[in-house]
N, C-alpha and C positions, 0 to 999 in steps of 0.2 A: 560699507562693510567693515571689514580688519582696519582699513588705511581711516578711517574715519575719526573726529578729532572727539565725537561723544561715546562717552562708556557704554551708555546705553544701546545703540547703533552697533560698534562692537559685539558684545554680547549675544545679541540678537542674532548676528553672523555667525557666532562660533555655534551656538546651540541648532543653528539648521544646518549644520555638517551630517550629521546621521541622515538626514534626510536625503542628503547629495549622495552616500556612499549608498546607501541602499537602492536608489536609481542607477549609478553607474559603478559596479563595484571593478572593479579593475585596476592592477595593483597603479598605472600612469598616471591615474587622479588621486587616488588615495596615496602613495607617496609622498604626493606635492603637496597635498592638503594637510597630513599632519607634519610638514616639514615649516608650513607657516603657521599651523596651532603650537606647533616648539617656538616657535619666534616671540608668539602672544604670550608664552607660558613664561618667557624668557624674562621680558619687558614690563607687563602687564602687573596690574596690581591684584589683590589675593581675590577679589572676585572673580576678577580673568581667569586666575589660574584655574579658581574652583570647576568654572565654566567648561575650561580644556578637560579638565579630570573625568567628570562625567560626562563630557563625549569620549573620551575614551574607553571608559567603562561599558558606558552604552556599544562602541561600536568593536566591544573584544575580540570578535572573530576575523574582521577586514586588518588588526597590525600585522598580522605574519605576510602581508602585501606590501608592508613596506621595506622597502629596497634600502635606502640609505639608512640602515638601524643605528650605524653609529654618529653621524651626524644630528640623527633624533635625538638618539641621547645624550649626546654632546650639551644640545642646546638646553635639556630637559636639567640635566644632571650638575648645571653651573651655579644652580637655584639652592641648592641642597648649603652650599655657602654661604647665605644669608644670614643675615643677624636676628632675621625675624622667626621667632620657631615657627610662628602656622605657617609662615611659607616653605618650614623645612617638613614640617608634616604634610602639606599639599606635594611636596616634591616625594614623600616619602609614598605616599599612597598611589602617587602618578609612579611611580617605580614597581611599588607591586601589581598594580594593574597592567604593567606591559611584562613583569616574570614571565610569559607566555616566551616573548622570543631575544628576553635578555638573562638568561636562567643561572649561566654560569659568570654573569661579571663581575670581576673580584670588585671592583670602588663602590659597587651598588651594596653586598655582603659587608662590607665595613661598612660601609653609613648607615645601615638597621643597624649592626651589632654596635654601634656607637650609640647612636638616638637610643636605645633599650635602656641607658645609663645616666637620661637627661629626667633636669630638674621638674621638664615642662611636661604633665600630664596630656595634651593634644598632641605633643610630639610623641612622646610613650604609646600612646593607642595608636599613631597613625606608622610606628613602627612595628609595633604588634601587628596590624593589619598587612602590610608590608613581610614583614617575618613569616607568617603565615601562608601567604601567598607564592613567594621563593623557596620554602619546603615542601611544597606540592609536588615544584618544576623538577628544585634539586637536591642531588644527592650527597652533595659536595657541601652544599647549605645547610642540608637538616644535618646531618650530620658533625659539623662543624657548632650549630647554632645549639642541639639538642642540652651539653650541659652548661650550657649559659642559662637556658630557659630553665633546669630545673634546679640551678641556682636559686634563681629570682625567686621561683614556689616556693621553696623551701625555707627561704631568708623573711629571717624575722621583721628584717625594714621592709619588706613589699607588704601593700596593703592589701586585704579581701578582697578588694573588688578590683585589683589587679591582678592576681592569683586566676580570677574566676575569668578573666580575659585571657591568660596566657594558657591556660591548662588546654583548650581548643589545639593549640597549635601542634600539639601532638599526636594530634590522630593524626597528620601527614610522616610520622615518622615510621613509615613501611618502605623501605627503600629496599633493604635488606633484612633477611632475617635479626642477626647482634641487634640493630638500631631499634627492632621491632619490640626485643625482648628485652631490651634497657627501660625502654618507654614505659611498656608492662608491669616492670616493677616499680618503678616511679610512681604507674597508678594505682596499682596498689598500695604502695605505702600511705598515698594520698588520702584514699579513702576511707584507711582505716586512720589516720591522724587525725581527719579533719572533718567528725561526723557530722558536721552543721547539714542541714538541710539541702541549701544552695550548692554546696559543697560537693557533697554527693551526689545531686544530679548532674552539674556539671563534668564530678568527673568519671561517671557511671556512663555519661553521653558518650564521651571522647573515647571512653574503653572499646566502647560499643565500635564505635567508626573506625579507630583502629586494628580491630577485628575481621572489619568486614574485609577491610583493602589487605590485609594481610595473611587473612585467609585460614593461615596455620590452628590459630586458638578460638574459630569459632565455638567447637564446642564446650571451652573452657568457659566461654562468654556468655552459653547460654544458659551454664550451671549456677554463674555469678547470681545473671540475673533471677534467675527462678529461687535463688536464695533468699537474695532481698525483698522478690516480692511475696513469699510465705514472712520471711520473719520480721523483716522492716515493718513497725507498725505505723510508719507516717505512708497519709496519702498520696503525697506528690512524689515519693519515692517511688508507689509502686505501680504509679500511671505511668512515671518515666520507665519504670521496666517494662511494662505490658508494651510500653511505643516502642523500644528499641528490639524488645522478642519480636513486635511485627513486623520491624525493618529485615530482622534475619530469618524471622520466616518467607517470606517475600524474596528473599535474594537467594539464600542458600538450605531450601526445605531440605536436602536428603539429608546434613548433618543433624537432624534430629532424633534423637533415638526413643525409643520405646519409653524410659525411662522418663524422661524430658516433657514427653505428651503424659504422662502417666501425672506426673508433679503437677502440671497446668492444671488437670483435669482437678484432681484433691483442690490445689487449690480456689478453681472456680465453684465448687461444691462447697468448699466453708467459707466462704466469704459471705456476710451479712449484705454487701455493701451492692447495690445493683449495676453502680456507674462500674465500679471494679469490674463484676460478673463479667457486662458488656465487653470492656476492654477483653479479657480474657477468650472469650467467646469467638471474638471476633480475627485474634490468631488459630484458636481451632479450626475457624472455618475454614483461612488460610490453607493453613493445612490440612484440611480434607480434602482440597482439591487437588495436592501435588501427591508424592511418591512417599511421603513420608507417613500418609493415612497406610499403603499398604503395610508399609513395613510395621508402623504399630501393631495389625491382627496377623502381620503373620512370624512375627518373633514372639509372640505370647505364650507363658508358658502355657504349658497343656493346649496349645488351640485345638488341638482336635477336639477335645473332651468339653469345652467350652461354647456356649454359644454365643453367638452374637450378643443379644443383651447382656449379657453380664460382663460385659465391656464398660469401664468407668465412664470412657466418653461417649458411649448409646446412650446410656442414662442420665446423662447430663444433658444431651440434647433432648433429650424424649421429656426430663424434669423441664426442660426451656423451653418447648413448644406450646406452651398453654401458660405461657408468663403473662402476668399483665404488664410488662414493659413490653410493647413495640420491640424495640431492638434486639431485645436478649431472645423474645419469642423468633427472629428473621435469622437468626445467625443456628439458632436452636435446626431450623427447620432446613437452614441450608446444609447443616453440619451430616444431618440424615441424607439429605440428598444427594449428598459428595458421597458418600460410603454408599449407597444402595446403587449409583454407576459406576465407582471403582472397586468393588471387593465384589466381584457376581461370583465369587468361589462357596462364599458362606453361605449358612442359613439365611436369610435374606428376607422371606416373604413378609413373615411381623414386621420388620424394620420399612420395608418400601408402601404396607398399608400408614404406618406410625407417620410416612412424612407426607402422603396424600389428607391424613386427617389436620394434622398439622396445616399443610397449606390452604387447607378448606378454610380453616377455623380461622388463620389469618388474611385468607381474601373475603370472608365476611368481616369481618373488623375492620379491615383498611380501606373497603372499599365505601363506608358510610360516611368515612370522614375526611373532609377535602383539605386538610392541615399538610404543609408540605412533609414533615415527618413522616406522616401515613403513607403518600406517597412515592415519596423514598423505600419503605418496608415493603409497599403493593410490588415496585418497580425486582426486589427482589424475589420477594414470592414468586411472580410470572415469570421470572427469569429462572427459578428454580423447577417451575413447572413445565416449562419448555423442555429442558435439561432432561429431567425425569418422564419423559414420553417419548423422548428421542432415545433413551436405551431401554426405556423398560413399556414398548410401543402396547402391550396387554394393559397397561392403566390409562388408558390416552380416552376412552369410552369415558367413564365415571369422574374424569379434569375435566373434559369438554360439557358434561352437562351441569358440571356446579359453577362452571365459569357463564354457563348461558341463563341458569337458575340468576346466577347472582347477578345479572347484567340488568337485570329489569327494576332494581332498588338500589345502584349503586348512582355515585354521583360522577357527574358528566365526567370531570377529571380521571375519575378512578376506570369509566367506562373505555374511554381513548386505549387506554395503558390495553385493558382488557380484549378488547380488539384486536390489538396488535397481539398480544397473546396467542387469541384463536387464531390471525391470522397464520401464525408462526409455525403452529402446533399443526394445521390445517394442509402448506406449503409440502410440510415432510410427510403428516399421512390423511389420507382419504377418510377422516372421522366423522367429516360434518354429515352427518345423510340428509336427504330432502325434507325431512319430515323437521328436519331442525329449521329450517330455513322461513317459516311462519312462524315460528319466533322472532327472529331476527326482525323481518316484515313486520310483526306488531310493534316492533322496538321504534325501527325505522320511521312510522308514521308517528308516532307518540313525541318525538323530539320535539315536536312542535315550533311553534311559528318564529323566533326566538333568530337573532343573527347575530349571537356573541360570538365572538371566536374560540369559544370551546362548543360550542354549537356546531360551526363550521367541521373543525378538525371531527368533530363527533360525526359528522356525515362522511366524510372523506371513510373513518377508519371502519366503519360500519360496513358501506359498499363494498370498503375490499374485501371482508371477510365475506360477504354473499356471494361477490366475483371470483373467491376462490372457491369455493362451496358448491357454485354451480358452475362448475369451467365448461361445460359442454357445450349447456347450450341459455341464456336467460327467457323465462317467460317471459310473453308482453305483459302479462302481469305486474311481475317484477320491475319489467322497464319502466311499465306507463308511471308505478309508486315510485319511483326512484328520479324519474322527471318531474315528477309534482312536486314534488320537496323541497327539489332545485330551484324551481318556479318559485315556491313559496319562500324561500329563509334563506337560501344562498345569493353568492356573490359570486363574480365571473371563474375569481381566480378555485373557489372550491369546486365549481364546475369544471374545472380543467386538471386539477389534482384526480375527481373521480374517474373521466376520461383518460388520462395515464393510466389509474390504476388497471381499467376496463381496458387498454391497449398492453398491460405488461402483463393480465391474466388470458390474453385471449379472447374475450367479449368483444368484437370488431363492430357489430354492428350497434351496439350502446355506445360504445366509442365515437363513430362516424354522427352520431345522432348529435352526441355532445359539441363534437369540434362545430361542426355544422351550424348548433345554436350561436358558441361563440364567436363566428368569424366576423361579426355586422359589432364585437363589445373592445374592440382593440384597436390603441391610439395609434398606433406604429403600423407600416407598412411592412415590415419585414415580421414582428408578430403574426400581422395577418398570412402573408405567405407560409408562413413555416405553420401555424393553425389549418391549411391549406393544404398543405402535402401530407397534414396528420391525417386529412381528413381522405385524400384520396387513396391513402395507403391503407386506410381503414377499409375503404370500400372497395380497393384491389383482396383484401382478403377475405374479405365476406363475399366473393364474388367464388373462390374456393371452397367456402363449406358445403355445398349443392355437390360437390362432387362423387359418382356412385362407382363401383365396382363391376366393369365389364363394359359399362357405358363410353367408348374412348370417344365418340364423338364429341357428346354433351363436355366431356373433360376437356378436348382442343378450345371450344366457345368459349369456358370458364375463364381456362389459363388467359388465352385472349383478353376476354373480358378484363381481365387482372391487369397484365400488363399496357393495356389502354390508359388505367389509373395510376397504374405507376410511374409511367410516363410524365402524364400532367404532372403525381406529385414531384418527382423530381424534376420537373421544371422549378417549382415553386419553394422546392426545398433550398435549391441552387439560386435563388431571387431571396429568399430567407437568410444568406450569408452573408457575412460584414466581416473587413479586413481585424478585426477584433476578436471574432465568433466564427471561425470558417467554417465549422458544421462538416469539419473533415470525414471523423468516424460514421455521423449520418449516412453522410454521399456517397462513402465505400460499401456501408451495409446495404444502402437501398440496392446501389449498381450493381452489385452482389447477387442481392434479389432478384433483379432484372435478369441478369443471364444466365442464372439458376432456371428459372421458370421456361425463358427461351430454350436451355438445351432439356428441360424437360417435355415442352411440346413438341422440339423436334425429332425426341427419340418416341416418341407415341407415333407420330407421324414414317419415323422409319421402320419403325415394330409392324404399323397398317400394309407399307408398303410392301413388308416380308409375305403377309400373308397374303394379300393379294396374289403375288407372285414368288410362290414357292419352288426350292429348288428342286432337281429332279432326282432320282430317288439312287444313281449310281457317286452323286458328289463327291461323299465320300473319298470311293475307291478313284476317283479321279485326282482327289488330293491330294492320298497317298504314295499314287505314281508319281504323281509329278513334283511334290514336293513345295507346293503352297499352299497355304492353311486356307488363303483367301479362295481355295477353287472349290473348298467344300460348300461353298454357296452357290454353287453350281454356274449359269449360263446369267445369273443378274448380281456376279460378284462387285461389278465397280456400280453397279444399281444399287445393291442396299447393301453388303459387308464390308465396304468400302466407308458410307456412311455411320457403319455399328460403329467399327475401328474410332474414325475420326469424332464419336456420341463420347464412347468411351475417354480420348483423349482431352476432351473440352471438361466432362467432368474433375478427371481427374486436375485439369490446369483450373478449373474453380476452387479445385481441394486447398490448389497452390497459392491462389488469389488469397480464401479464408485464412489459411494460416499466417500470410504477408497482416495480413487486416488483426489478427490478434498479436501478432508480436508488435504493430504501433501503437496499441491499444494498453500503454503502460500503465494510464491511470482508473482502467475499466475497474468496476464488481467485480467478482470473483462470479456473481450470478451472469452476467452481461458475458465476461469470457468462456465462460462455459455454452451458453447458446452461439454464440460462434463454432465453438467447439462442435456442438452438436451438426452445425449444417456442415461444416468440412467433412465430419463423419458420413454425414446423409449422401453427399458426392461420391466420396471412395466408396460407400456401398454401392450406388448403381453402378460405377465402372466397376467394381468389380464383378458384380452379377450378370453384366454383359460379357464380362470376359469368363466367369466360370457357363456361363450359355450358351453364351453365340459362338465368341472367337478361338478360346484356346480352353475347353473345359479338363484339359487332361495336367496340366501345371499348374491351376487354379487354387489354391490355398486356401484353408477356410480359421486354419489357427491362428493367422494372424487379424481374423477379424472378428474371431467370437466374443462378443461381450463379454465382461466383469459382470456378475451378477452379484458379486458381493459390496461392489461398488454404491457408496451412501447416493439414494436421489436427493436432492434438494428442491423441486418443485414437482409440480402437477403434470408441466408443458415435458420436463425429462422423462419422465417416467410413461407417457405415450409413447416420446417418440424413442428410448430404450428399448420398448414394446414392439411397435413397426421394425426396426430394427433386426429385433430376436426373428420374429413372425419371416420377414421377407429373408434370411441368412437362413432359417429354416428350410423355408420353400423351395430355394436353389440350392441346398444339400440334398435336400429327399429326391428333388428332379433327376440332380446328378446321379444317386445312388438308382434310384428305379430304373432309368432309359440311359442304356450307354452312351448314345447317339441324341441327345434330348431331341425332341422333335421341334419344328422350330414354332407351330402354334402353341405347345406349354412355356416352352421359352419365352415370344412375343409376348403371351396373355400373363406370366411371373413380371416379365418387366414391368408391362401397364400399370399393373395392380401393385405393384411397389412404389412407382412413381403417386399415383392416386392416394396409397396409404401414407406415404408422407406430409401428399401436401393435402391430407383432412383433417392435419394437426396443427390448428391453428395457430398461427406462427404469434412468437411472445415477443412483445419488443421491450425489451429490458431497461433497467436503470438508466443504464450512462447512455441511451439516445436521448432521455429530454434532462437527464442531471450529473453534472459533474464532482462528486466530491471531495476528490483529491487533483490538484493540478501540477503539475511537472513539469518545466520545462528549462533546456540547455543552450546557453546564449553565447558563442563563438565569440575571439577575436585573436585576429591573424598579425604577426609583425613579422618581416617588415610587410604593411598594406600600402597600398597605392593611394596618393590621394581623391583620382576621381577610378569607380569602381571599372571602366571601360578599358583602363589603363594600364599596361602590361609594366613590370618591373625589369630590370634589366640586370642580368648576372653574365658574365665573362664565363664559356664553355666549360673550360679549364679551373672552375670554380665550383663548389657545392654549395647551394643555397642552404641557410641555416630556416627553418622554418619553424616560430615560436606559436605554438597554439595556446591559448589560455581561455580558463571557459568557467561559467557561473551557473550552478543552480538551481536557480527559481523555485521557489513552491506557493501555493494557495495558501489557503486560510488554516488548513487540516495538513502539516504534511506529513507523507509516511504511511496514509490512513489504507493502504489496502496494503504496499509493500515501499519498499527502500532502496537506494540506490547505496550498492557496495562499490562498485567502480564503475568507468565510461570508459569505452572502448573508441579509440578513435583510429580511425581508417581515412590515410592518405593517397592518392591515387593520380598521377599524371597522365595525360593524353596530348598528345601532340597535334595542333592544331594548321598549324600552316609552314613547309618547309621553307626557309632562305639558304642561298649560298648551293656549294658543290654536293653530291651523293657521297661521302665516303663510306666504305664496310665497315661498320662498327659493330661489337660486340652485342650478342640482343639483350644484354641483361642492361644495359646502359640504353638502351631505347624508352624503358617505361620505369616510372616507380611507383612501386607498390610497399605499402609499409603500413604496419597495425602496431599500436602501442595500447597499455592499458592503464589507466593511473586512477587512483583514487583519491576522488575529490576530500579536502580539509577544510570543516567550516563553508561547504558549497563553494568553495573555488579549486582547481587543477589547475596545471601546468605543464606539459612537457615540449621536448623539439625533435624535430626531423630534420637528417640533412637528404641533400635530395640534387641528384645527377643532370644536369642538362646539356649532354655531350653534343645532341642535336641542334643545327643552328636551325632559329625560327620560333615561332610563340608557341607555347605550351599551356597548355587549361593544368593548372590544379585544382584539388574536389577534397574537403575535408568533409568528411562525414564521421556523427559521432552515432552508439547506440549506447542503452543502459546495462549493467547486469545486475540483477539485483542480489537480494542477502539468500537466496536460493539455487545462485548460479546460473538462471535463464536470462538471455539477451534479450533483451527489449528495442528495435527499430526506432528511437522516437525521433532521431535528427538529431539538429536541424544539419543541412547539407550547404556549405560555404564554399563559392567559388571566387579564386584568381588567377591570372593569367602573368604569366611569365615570359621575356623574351631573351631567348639565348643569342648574344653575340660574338663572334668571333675575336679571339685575344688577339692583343696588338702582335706578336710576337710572329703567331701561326701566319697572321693577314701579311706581314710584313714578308716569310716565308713565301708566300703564297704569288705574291707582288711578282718576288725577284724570279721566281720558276717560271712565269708568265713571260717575264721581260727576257728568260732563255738565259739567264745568270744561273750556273749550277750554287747551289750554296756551302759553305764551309766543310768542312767535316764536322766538325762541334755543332754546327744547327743542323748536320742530316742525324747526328743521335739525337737530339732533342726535336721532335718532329711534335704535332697537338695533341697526338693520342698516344706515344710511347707511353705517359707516366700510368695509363689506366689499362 
């Protein structure tokens, strides 16, 4: 490694340091690690160095973990002396890359402002970079460094293509307003001094980014730009405008005004040039999408009097919709589609047929031709079409059948995309009707024999759109075409894509057919298991669709039925799990399931019971004498109201279960937590319609459980069970209002028939049970820890333990990709495990500690400490537990939960006290003031 007498060997070890920090990031290793990459930087010759540099670089977010910063620098910063300049510019560049958490050291400020003045062109650049980097951090720096730099610009001995390096360093000079507005004019004067080409964009760039971070002169910025690119006649000038307008449309749309978009507009209209148009275009769209489209139509003059077309940018997009460039035609068609969902005040109707024509006209064109270009436009179109049916749900008829028209002559590629379209369009409304679905079916069989992988994926995206199309119920029809296919041109793994699909829309028993085939095609035993539990959780739900209304008996068999299979699967689910993969949110949902179903058969079973043996008809008045609710169930109150109560209470503790199950569920779909969502719902509904029924219908509340009706659905499976919902919250208003005293057979027969109408909505098993796409998770570590974990630490009574937590990160491959973590909440907590020694009275706040702190993680690391009381002698459990909160303020349960054990001992002092009162020595006066618990 390091100690090694070849370069080579060397090298090799320094360049696998990233690899180490990123396995253990923790500031004990990473300290020590770059305290001996200082050593190699030290000694070593300019390759070494180089080597050290970019692991540094590479590992920028792990230095603010190192502890001894001035020692690093010490050893880094002795180099900067050399007689060799590239060793002073490897020292200079190793400096600015740690300006992170060396920001204000004066000897670092002098050796850039020194180097800036040297003969050696590598040393100049690599203090350039360096300078750049320390104006970012500080303010002490940029401003100090500011007219030195625009010395240099300005001095006739600096060459162009040092100018064109230094001028960058100025967009960090936003510290303060003065520095901001010094810089400003500097660029200005630049720009207009030094009209070369290169010149101008570089320092047209620097304005630009200077603007953004300083916020004050956007709009000054925008006017720059929109000058130059009407009157600047060179091309690359006014690409560079159109790129920097999109960086601040993007960042800051409201500073745009009317005027602004009005400029862009003229100028996309006279320009000859297409590649411009595009650029151009492609900030409109920008901003159609934000707040600044409104404010265009509604500060116009005369808007009343005006209509919508006679808007310069209607007509530019409506001019661009039938472009023969690809591009300029997708941006045209998107720029209509933003306005006809954000301005629904206008005249509108022209405008929202103009961008279905439009989209028509470019999903025949992009769909013939399989160039990824096309692709890219198609992938906009359909995303625009989506967009435009989801608020203007009256065009969603005449999308769906040009999309099903155009399906049967597009190419495979283009078809995939299109699928997903219907499927999307389909998800949010009920368009597809049956009559469309032999389409689809002649599609289906037409793929033909063919096992490319767009073949594949062609079948996967096909099925789902029929599986959503016909969520009720599938023909054997359907089924028998839809296995043949399989049989013919597919591979295991598209057979099992389809079967998800058919388990997340509902199809249970297409489902059960598929897993069923695959369980004899899979190398692995825990595959097969978990193939296994798909398969009987399939068949626990298809065992509920038979279920009828009034039928309670056939409905006890059913549920039965069900949970016989659920059973087996969560055996197999539970055999399916690897210390890698625990299949945690599975086994909660299924278990879920399970006791769901249980207290649903049990409340049928005590509904049966009730009517069997009805109460007698003065109950009532019996319970109002006496003053217990449970007597109005007459002479079989601990028989069946006894049981309602405790039906009731178990739902409700499932509600409590669900909700536990969606806050650890930090890395679920938004689809996936919302079906959670829905069955905690479906629990507090029947408890509560037990209790507005049976137990207490006079307290009963119906406001706090009326649906949101205006509330967006997102699937097929919500919008059922919304429906069941409204229907069964219905049904126990109108009972309560009609019969003061509800009678207890309407009541019994309400229950049943709510529990039965839930569970005929075949249950959806969503995304995140068979796929993960975002992963998360938070890796403790405790100092001071014990070396073997069984092993209690030992702190003197009369002492506070310091307890340093420190904690890391993790993310998958995607991270962020549904939400974010803003801070971690960690939760301390003691329990006293085994008493030693005497009983004293101690104060009870000193028996336990309880303590919450909140920090937000930097670069995926945290930090903080507790101190924490062990007045008690004897061993104590500590329990750190962390949760998330994310950038929305909801806590997230995800853990993970670390335990150690602490042993309190008695100080020499107290014990020594202790001794001589035993041995009948009274003690001093000075040790009766100072007794073990005076000081607390």
């Amino acid at each position: 490694g390091l100690r090694s007498g070849k370069l080579g060997e060397q090298c090799e070890a320094v360049v696998r340091f990233p690899r180490l920090f990123q396995k253990y990031p923790f500031p004990i290793l990473i300290n020590s690690a770059f305290l001996k990459l200082a050593d190699v930087f030290r000694v070593g010759n300019n390759f070494l160095r180089l080597c050290v540099l970019k692991v540094t670089q590479q590992s920028e977010k792990h230095l603010e973990k190192i502890l001894n910063v001035d020692e690093f620098v010490k050893r880094v910063f002795s180099v900067i002396h050399s007689n060799d300049p590239v060793a002073r510019a490897i020292t200079l560049r190793m400096l600015g890359s740690m300006a992170s958490i060396i920001p204000e050291r004066k000897n670092a400020h002098h050796s850039i402002r020194q180097s800036l003045d040297s003969h050696d062109n590598v040393e100049v650049e690599a203090a350039i970079f360096a300078a750049a980097n320390f104006s970012a951090q500080s303010k002490d720096f940029a401003v100090g460094i500011c007219n030195k730099i625009s010395e240099m610009i300005q001095g006739l001995a600096t060459p162009v293509d040092l100018k064109l390096k230094l001028i960058p360093i100025l967009q960090h000079m936003h510290h303060d307003a003065s520095l901001a507005s010094s810089s400003r004019q500097l660029l200005q004067q630049l720009v207009t001094s030094y009209p070369s080409t290169k010149m101008v964009i570089v320092t047209l760039h620097t304005f630009t980014l200077l603007a953004a971070s300083s916020l004050v002169d956007i709009p000054k910025q925008i006017q720059l730009l929109l000058q130059y690119l009407k009157n600047d006649p060179r091309k690359a000038v006014k690409r560079l405008a159109i790129q920097d307008l999109k960086l601040l449309a993007n960042k800051t749309p409201h500073t745009w005004s009317r005027e602004n978009i009005q400029a862009l507009c003229e100028s996309a209209l006279n320009t000859p040039y297409d590649s411009l148009k595009m650029g151009m275009l492609s900030v409109l769209s920008t901003l159609s999408g934000t707040i600044a489209i409104k404010q265009y139509f509604s500060s116009a003059p005369g808007a009343a009097a005006t209509t919508a077309r006679s808007f310069d940018l209607v007509k530019l997009a409506q001019e661009c919709c039938y472009h023969n460039n690809r591009g300029i035609a997708a941006h045209g068609v998107r720029i209509l589609t933003n306005i006809s969902a954000s301005c629904q005040e206008k005249d509108l109707l022209p405008l929202e047929q103009d961008a279905v024509f439009g989209l028509e006209a470019l999903l025949v064109l992009c769909s013939q031709d399989d160039s990824p270009g096309a692709q890219a436009t198609l992938k906009i179109t359909l995303t625009c079409m989506v967009k435009l049916v989801k608020c203007r749900p009256h065009l969603s008829q005449s999308v769906v059948e040009s999309l099903l028209t155009q399906l049967h002559s597009a190419q495979d590629s283009a078809r995939i995309l299109m699928c997903h379209c219907l499927a999307a369009i389909a998800m949010q409304l009920p368009v597809l009707a049956d009559g469309m679905l032999g389409d689809l079916m002649d599609l289906y069989k037409l793929i033909g024999q063919s096992a490319t992988d767009k073949k594949q994926e062609l079948l996967v995206s096909l099925a789902t759109v029929i599986f959503v199309s016909s969520q009720k119920a599938l023909s054997t029809e359907i089924k028998t075409v839809i296995k043949q296919q399989l049989e013919n041109a597919s591979n295991g793994w598209t057979a099992y894509r389809i079967a998800r699909q058919a388990s997340r829309m509902g199809n249970h028993d297409m489902a059960r057919e598929l897993y069923q085939s695959l369980l004899t095609q899979v190398a692995s035993e825990h595959f097969y298991f978990w193939l296994n539990s798909l398969k009987e959780f399939s068949h626990a739900e298809q065992c509920l669709t038979g279920l009828q209304e009034d039928n309670y008996s056939s409905a006890l068999s059913c549920i039965a039925e069900a949970l016989k299979s659920y059973h087996k699967g969560i055996a197999s689910l539970t055999a399916a799990s690897t210390p890698l993969n625990p299949l945690s949110f599975q086994c909660g949902f299924v278990k879920l399931r399970i006791d769901l179903l249980q207290a649903f058969s049990q409340l049928i079973c005590t509904c049966n019971s009730l009517k069997t043996s009805p109460p007698p008809a003065i109950a009532t008045t019996i319970a109002m004498t006496s003053g217990n609710d449970l007597q109005r169930c007459g002479r079989i109150s601990n028989q069946a109201c006894a049981p309602m109560k405790h039906s009731m209470e178990e739902f409700r503790n499932l509600a409590t279960r669900y909700g536990d199950l969606y806050q650890s569920s930090f890395d679920a779909d938004s689809a996936t937590l919302r079906n959670v969502e829905l069955q905690q719902q479906s629990c507090l509904l029947i408890s509560h319609a037990i209790e507005a029924l049976i137990l207490d219908p006079e307290s009963a509340s119906f406001q706090e459980y009326s649906s949101n009706g205006t509330a967006h659905v997102e699937s097929e499976y919500e919008r059922r069970m919304m429906s069941v919902f409204n229907h069964v919250l219905e049904e126990v208003e109108s009972l309560n209002r009609k019969y003061a005293p509800v009678s207890y057979l309407a009541s019994n027969t309400c229950l049943c028939n709510a529990v039965i109408a839930l569970l005929k909505v075949p249950l959806s098993f969503q995304r995140y049970f068979f796929q993960k796409l975002q992963s998360t998770s938070i890796k403790l570590a405790l100092s001071p820890s014990p070396r073997n974990p069984a092993e209690p630490i030992a702190v003197q009574n009369n002492q506070q333990l310091a307890l340093k937590v420190e904690g890391v990160v993790q993310h998958g491959s995607k991270p962020g990709l549904f939400r974010k973590i803003q801070s971690v909440c960690l939760n301390v907590s003691s329990v006293l495990q085994s008493k030693s020694g005497q009983d004293y009275k101690i104060p009870i706040d000193n028996m336990t500690n309880e303590m919450e702190q909140r920090v937000e993680p930097h670069n995926d690391y945290f930090s903080t400490q507790f101190l924490l009381n062990f007045v008690i002698l004897g061993t104590h459990n500590i329990t750190v537990e962390s949760s998330v909160i994310d950038s929305n303020g909801i806590v997230w349960k995800t853990g993970p939960k670390t335990t150690i054990f602490v042993k309190s001992l008695e100080d020499p002092y107290s014990q020594q006290v202790r001794l001589q009162q035993q041995q009948g020595q009274p003690p001093s006066q000075q040790q009766q003031q100072r007794t073990a618990y005076s000081r607390f």
